[in-house]
N, C-alpha and C positions, 0 to 999 in steps of 0.2 A: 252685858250691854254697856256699850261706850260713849257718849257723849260728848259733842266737843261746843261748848256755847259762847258761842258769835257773839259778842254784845261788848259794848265801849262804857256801858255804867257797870259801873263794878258791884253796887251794890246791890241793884237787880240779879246781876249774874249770880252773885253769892247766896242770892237767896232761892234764884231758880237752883241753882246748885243744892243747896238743902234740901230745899222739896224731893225733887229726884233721887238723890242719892238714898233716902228714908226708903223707895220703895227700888233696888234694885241694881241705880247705874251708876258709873265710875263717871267722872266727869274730868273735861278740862275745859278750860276757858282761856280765850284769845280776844283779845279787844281791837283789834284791825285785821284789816286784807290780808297782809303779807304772814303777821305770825300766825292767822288763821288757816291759810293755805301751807304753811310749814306745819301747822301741827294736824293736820290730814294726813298728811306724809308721815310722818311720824307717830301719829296714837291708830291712824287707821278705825275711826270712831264708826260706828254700826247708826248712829244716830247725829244731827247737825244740826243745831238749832240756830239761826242766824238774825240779828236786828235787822231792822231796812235800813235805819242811819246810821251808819258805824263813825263816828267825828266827823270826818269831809267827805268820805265815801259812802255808795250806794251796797248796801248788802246785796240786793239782785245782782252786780257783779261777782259774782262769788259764787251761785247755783250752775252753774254749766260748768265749772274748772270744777268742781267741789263732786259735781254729778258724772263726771269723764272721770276721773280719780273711783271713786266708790260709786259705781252702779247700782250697787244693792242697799247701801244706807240709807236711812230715811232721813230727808230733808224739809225743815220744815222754817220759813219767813213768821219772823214776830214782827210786828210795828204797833207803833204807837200812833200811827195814819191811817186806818184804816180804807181803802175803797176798793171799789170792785174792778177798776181796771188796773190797779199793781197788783190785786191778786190774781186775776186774770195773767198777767205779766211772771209772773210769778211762776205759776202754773205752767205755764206756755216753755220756758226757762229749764225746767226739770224739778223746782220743786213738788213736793208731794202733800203740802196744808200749806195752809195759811192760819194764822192768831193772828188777833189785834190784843193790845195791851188795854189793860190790864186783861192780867190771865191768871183762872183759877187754877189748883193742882193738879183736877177732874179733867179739869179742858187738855193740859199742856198731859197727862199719860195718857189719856185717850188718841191724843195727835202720835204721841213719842210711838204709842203701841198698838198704830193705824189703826184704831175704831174710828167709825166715822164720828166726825167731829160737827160736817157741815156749817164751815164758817162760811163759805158762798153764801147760802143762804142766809146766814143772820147779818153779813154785811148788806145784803139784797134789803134782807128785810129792815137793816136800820135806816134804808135809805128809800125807804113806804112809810118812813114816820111813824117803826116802832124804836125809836128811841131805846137804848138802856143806857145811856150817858144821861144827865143834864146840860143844859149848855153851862152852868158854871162848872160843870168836872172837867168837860170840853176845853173853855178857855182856860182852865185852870191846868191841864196838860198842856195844853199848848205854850204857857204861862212857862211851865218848867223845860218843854223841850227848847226854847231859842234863848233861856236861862244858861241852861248847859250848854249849847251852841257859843254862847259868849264867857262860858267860863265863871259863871256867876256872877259877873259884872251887870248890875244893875244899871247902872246909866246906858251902857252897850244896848240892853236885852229891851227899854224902857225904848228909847229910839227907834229899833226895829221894830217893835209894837207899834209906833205912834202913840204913844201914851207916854204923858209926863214922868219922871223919875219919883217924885213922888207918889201920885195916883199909883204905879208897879207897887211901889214900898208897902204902900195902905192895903192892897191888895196882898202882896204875901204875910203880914204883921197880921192880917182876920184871919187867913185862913190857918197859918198858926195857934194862931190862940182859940180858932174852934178845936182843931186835932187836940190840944193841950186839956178842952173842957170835955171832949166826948170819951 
């Protein structure tokens, strides 16, 4: 089983990469569109695991060339955005799951090894106010995704928030030093 994983953080990829590789698959990883679509062509992956934000592009660009190429691989959309009309979008496109990030082991082999996974539903359902986020994990990813979008530039990521550069600062510096004491 081959895997090729979409994803522009590297260190998510390397760890989805771990996970997998323990129970089975060969992997490789592509951080954009173009070496993504060369390395279809080239590893011929049985499995595609793709981000929805790849740096400036949209991963759902990349489900119809990716699904014309290999018909038979299973394709599956990660994001850290969950809702129910990109995965609908999604769907519609040729992939075959949808995850929302974070994502357990359980979740992402069951997806890889088409058990039903039913993310529909638990996006449905998080959005009847069963919550399994908090809104500080909420803001708090969100806090990292327009982080990474700015390259770690805190003044940048502080601006696009609308929140002061320091306020951003106070808020990465706690939640720091809780990771640090739990």
């Amino acid at each position: 089983m081959k895997l090729l994983i979409i994803e522009d953080d590297i260190t998510f990829a390397n760890t989805v990469k771990r996970r997998v590789e323990k129970n089975g698959f060969t992997c490789t990883h592509a951080d954009n569109v173009s070496d993504a679509l060369l390395a279809c062509h080239r590893v011929l992956p049985t499995h595609v695991l793709i981000d929805m934000k790849l740096h400036t592009e949209s991963g759902l660009s990349l489900i119809t060339p990716i699904r014309q190429l290999l018909p038979q691989s299973r394709i599956i959309l990660l994001t850290g955005y969950a809702s129910i009309a990109t995965a609908v979008d999604a769907i519609k496109l040729g992939a075959d799951d949808y995850l929302s990030k974070p994502v357990d082991t359980q979740t992402l082999l069951a997806a890889l090894n088409n058990c039903k996974v039913n993310s529909l539903t638990s996006i449905a359902s998080n959005d009847d106010n069963e919550v399994t986020l908090s809104p500080e994990q909420v803001e708090w990813q969100h806090i990292q995704q327009v982080l990474k979008f700015n390259n770690g530039n805190i003044s940048a990521t502080a601006r696009q928030l609308s929140m002061h550069r320091r306020t951003l600062q106070r808020k990465l510096q706690k939640r720091l030093s809780n990771n640090v004491t739990s």
